[in-house]
C-alpha positions as CSV (number, residue, x, y, z in Angstrom):
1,X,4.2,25.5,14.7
2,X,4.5,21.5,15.5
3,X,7.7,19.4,15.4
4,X,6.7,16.7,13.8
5,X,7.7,13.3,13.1
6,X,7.0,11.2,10.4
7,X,8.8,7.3,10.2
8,X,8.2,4.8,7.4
9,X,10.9,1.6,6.4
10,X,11.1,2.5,3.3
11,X,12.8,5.7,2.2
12,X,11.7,5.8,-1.4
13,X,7.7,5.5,0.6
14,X,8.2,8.7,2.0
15,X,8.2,10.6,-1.4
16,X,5.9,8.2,-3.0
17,X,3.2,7.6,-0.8
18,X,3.7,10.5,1.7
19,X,5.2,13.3,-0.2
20,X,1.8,15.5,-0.5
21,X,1.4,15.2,3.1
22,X,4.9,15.8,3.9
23,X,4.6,18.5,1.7
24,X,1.7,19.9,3.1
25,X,3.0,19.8,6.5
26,X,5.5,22.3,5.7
27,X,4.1,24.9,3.8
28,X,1.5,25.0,6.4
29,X,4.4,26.2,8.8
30,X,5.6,23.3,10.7
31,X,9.3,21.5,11.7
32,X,9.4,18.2,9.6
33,X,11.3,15.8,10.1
34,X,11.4,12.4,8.3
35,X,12.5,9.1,9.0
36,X,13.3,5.6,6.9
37,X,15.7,3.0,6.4
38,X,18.0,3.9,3.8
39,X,20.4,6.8,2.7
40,X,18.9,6.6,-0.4
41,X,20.8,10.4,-2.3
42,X,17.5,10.9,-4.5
43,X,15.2,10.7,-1.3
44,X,17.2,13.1,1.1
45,X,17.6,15.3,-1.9
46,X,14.1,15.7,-2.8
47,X,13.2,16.2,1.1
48,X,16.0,18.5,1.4
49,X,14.3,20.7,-1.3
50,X,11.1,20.6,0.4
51,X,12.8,22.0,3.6
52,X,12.6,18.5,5.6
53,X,15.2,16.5,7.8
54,X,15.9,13.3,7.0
55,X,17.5,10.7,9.3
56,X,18.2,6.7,8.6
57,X,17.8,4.1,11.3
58,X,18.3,0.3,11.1
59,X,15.0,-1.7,10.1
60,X,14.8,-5.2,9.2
61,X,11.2,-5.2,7.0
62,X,10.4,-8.7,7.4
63,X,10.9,-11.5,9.7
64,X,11.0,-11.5,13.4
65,X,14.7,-11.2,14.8
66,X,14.8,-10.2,18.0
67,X,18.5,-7.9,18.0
68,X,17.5,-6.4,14.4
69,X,14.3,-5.2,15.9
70,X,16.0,-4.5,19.0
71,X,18.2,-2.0,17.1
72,X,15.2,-0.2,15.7
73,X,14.0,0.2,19.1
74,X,17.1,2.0,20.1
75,X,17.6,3.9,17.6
76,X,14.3,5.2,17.0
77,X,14.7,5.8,20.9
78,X,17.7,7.9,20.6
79,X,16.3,10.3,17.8
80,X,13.2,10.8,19.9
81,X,15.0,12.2,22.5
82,X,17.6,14.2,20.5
83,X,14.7,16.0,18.9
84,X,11.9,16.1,20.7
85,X,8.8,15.6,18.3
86,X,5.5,17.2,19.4
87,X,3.8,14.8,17.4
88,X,5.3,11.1,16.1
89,X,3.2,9.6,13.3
90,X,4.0,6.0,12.5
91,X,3.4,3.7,9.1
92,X,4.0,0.2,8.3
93,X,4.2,-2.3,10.9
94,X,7.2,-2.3,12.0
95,X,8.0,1.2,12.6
96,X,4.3,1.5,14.7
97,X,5.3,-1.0,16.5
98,X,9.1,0.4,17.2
99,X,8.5,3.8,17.4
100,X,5.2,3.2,19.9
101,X,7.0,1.1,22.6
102,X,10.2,4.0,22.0
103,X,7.8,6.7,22.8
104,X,6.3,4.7,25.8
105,X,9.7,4.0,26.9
106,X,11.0,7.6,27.0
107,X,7.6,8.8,28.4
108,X,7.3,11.6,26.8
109,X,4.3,14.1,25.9
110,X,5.0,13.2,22.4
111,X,1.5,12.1,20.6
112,X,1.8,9.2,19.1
113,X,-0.4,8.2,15.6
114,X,0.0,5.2,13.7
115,X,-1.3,4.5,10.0
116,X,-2.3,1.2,9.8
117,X,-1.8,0.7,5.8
118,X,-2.6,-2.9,5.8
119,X,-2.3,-6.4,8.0
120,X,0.2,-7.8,6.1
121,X,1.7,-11.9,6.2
122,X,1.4,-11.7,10.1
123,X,-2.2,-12.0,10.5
124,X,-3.0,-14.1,7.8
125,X,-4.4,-17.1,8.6
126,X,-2.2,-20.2,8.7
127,X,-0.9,-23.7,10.9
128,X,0.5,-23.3,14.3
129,X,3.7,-21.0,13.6
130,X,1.5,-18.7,11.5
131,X,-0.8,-18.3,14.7
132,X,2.0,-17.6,17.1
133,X,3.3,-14.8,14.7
134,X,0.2,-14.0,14.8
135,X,-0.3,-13.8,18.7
136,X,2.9,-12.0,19.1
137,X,2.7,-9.7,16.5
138,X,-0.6,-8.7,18.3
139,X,0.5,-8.0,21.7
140,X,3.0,-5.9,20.5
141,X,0.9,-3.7,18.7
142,X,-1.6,-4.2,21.4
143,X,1.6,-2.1,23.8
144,X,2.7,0.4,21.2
145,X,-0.5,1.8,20.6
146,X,-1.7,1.7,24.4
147,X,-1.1,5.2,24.4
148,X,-1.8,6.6,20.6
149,X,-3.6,9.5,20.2
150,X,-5.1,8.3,17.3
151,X,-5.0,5.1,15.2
152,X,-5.9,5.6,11.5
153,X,-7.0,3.1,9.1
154,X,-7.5,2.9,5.5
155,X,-10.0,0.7,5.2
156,X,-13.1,-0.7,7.6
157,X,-12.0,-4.6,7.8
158,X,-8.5,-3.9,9.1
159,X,-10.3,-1.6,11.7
160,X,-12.7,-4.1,12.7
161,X,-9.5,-6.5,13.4
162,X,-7.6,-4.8,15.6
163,X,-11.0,-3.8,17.3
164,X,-11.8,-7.6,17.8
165,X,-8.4,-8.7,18.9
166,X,-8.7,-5.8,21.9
167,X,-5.0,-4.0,20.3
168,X,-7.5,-0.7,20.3
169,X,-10.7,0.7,21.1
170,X,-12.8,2.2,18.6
171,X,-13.1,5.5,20.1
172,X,-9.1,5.6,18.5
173,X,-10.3,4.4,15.6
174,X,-10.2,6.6,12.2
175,X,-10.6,5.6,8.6
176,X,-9.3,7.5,5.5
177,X,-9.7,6.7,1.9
178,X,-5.9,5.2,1.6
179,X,-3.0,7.1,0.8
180,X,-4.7,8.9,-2.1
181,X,-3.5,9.9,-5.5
182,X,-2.4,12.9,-6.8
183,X,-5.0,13.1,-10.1
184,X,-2.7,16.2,-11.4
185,X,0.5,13.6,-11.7
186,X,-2.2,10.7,-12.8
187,X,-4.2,11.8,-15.8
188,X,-6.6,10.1,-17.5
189,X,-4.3,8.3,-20.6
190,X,-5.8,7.2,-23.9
191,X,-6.3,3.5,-24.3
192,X,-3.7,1.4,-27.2
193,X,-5.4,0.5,-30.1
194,X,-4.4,-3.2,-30.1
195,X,-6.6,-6.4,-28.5
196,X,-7.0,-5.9,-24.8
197,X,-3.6,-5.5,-22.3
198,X,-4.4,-6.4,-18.7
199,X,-1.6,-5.2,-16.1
200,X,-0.5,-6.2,-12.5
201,X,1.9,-4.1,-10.8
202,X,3.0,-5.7,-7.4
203,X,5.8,-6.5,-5.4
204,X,6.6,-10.3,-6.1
205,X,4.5,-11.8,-2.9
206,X,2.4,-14.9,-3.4
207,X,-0.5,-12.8,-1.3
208,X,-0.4,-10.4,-3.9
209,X,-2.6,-13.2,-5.9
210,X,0.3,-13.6,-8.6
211,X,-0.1,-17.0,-9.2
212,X,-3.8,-17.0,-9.7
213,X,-3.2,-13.9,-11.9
214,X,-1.0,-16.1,-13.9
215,X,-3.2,-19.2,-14.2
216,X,-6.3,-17.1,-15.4
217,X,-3.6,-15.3,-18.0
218,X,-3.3,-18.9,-18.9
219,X,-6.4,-19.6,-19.5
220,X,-7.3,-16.6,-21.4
221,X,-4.3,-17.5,-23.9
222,X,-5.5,-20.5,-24.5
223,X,-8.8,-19.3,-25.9
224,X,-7.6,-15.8,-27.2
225,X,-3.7,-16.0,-28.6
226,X,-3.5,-12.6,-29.1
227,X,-4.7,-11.6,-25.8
228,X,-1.4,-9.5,-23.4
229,X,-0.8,-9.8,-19.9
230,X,2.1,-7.9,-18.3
231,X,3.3,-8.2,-14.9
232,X,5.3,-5.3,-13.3
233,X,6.9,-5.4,-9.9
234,X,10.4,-5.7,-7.8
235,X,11.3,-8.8,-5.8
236,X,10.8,-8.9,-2.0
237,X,12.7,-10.5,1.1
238,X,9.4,-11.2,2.6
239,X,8.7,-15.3,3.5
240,X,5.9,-14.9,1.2
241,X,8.0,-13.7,-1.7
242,X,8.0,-15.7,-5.0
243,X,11.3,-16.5,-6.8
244,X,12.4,-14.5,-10.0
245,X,12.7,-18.4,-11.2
246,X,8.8,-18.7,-10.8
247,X,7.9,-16.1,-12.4
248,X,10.1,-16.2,-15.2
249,X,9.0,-19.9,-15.9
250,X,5.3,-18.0,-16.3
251,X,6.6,-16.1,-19.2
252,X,8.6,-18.8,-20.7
253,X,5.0,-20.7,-21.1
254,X,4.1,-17.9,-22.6
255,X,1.2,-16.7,-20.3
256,X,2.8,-13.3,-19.5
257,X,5.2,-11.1,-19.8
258,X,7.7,-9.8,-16.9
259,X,9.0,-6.2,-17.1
260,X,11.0,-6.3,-14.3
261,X,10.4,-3.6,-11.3
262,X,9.5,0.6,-12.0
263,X,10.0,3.5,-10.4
264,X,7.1,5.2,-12.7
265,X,4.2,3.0,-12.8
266,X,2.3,5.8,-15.5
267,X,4.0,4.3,-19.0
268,X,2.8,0.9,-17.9
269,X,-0.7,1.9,-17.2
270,X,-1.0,3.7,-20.3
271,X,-0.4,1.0,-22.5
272,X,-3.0,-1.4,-20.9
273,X,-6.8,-1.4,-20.5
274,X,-7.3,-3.1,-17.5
275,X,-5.7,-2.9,-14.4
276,X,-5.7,-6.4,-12.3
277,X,-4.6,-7.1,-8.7
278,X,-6.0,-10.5,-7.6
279,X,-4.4,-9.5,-3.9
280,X,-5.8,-11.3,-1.0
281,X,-5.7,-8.5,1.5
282,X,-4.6,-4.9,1.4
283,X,-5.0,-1.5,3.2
284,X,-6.0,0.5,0.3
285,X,-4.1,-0.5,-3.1
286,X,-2.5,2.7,-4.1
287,X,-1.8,0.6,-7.8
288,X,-5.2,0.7,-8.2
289,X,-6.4,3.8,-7.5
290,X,-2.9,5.2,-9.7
291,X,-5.0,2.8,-12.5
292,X,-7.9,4.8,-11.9
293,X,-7.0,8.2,-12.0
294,X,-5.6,7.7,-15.4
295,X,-9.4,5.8,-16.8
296,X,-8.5,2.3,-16.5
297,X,-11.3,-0.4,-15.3
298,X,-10.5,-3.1,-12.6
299,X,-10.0,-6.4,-12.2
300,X,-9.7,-6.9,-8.5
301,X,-10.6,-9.4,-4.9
302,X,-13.8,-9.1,-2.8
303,X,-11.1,-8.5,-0.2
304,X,-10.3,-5.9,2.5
305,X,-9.2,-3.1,1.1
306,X,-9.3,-3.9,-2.8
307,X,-13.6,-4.1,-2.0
308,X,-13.3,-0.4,-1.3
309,X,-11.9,0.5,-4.6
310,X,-14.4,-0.8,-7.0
311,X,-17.9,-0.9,-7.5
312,X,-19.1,-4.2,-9.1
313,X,-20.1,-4.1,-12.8
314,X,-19.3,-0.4,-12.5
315,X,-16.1,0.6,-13.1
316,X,-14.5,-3.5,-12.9
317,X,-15.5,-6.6,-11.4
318,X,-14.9,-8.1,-8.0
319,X,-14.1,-11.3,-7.8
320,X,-13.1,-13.8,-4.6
321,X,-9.4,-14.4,-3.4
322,X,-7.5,-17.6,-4.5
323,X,-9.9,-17.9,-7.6
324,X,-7.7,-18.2,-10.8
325,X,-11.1,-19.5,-13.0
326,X,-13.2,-16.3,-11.4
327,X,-10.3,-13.9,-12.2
328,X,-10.3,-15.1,-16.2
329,X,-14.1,-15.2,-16.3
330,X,-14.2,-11.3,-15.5
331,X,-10.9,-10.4,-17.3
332,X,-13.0,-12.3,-20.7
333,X,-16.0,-10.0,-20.0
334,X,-13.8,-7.3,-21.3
335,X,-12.6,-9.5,-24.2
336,X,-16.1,-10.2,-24.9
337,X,-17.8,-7.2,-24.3
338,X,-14.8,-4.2,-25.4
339,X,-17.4,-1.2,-24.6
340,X,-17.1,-2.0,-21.1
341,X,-13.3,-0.7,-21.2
342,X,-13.8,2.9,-22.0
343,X,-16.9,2.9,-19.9
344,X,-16.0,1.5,-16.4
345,X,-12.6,3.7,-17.3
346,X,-14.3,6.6,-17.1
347,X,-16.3,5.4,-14.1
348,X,-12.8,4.7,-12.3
349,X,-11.4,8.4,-13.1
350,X,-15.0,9.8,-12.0
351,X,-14.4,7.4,-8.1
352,X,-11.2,8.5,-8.0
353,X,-11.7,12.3,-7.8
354,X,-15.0,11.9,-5.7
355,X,-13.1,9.4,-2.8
356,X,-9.2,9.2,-3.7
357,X,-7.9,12.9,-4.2
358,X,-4.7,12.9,-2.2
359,X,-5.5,16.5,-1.1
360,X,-8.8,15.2,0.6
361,X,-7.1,12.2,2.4
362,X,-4.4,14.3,3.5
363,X,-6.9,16.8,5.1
364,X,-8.8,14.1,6.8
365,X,-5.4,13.2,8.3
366,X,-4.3,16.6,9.4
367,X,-7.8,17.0,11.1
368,X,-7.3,13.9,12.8
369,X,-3.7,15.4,14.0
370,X,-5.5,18.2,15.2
371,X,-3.6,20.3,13.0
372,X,-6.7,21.8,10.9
């Protein structure tokens, strides 16, 4: 039996995105512990029930200030050496970053994994602030994961990256298919029998390709009236975030319509027929592969990590970032050509339980932990 510790920002992400694994962890015998930023009652509850510790620690999720991030440090620290993990596994930037220089501080014989589930603002590319973030965002990581075990990726660009800038060696190196999705709690829905809905679900971030999604809903409203496009999705802090004002003058011109943010994506996927997220970079969008499980087609970027979810003029369309006129052109194929719905549905349900099964991702991590 392994003490284990697992440390995410977001509280709510440990049930949503790691809940299987956390899950698994335990049943297959082992301490759990869990870590993330909020007291959130629904979170520790539901951990609680699944026989795991919960502990909050201060985390700032975006921007660079030096005493918020110095607080992390510390406190992430201090529950290192109150419990003493055999094994620390790390996800999102900041808590990678954080918890790896902790570890190395303490020297301890803790291993030390970090999941890598996407580059995020930092390492886009940008004017002479953007590259300094950039810089100093990559020595950091470059320190915390001197000593990991194991780095884990979910897709083969963001690998490649970290390779390139020297922050690890590829003998570290391990890619998994994502997060995974759970194709029990996602089942294949039957499609509305209205004209054609397309969907985005994303946080409110200008890199999620939101405003390009908008301009090609636009466009497509201007030749086809009856055509929908909803937008679901919470506001975000981050720099990159777009104001509820923007996006509520988009559905004042009438080319979508806001729903506000979800905690249960599956209602909003079952009343649509495609599933579009013009994103510019990701790990491995877990929207899409929810949108797949349940039969839906795909509109998405020729970008890391949304490549790796779609096969072109198979089950959707890949199209490049930043392209508003590319993004209605395939979303019109569907208007055009309606067959290609329940076809490249079915194709999406059929990729998602050959590559995307949550149980298989989870194993391919646990093998990586050496605990398989």
């Amino acid at each position: 039996m392994a003490n284990i510790l697992i440390i995410g920002a977001l509280s709510k992400s440990l049930i949503n995105f790691r809940g299987e694994l956390l899950n698994n962890l335990v049943t297959s015998g082992h301490k759990v512990t869990a870590m993330g930023a909020e007291n959130d009652p629904l979170v520790i509850e539901r951990l609680s029930s699944m026989g795991i510790d919960f502990k909050s620690y201060p985390i700032q999720r975006s921007g660079m200030d030096p005493s918020s991030d110095l607080l992390t440090f510390f406190a992430l620290r201090e529950v290192f050496y109150e419990i003493k993990p055999d094994m620390v596994l790390a996800y999102t930037i900041k808590p990678i970053i954080w918890g790896g220089l902790a570890i190395r501080s303490l020297g301890t014989t803790a291993r030390f994994y970090a999941l890598i589930t996407g580059l995020g603002f930092a390492f886009q590319p940008g004017g002479i602030k953007q590259n300094i973030l950039s810089g100093l965002v990559t020595r950091l990581y470059r320190w915390a994961l001197a000593h990991a075990e194991k780095v884990i990726f979910q897709n083969k660009d963001n690998l490649q990256v970290f390779v390139k800038r020297q922050i690890v060696d590829t003998q570290r190196c391990v890619v998994v298919n994502g997060s995974g999705v759970n194709l029990n709690h996602f089942v294949v829905s039957p499609f509305p029998q209205s004209n054609p809905v397309f969907l985005t679900i994303a946080r409110l971030l200008g890199d999620k390709g939101l405003r390009e999604y908008a301009k090609a809903a636009q466009v497509i409203k201007n030749r086809y009236p009856n055509i929908i496009f909803y937008l679901v999705g919470p506001e975000d802090p981050s720099p990159d975030g777009i104001p509820l004002s923007e996006v509520k003058s988009w559905q004042t011109s009438g080319a979508l319509q806001y729903l506000g943010a979800t905690s249960d994506v599956r209602p909003f996927i079952g009343q649509s027929h495609v599933y579009v997220l013009p994103s510019y970079h990701e790990g491995m969008p877990r929207t899409v592969l929810e949108a797949m499980a349940m039969g839906r087609p795909v509109i998405t970027t020729d970008a890391p990590g949304c490549r790796d979810t779609v096969v072109d003029g198979d089950n959707g369309f890949l199209v490049p970032i930043k392209d508003a006129q590319a993004l209605a052109h395939a979303m019109e194929q569907f208007i055009l050509h309606p067959e290609l719905i329940e076809k490249m549905g079915r194709r999406s349900r059929e990729i998602a339980e050959e590559r995307f099964d949550v149980h298989k991702v989870n194993n391919q991590i646990l093998l990586t932990m050496g605990l398989i």
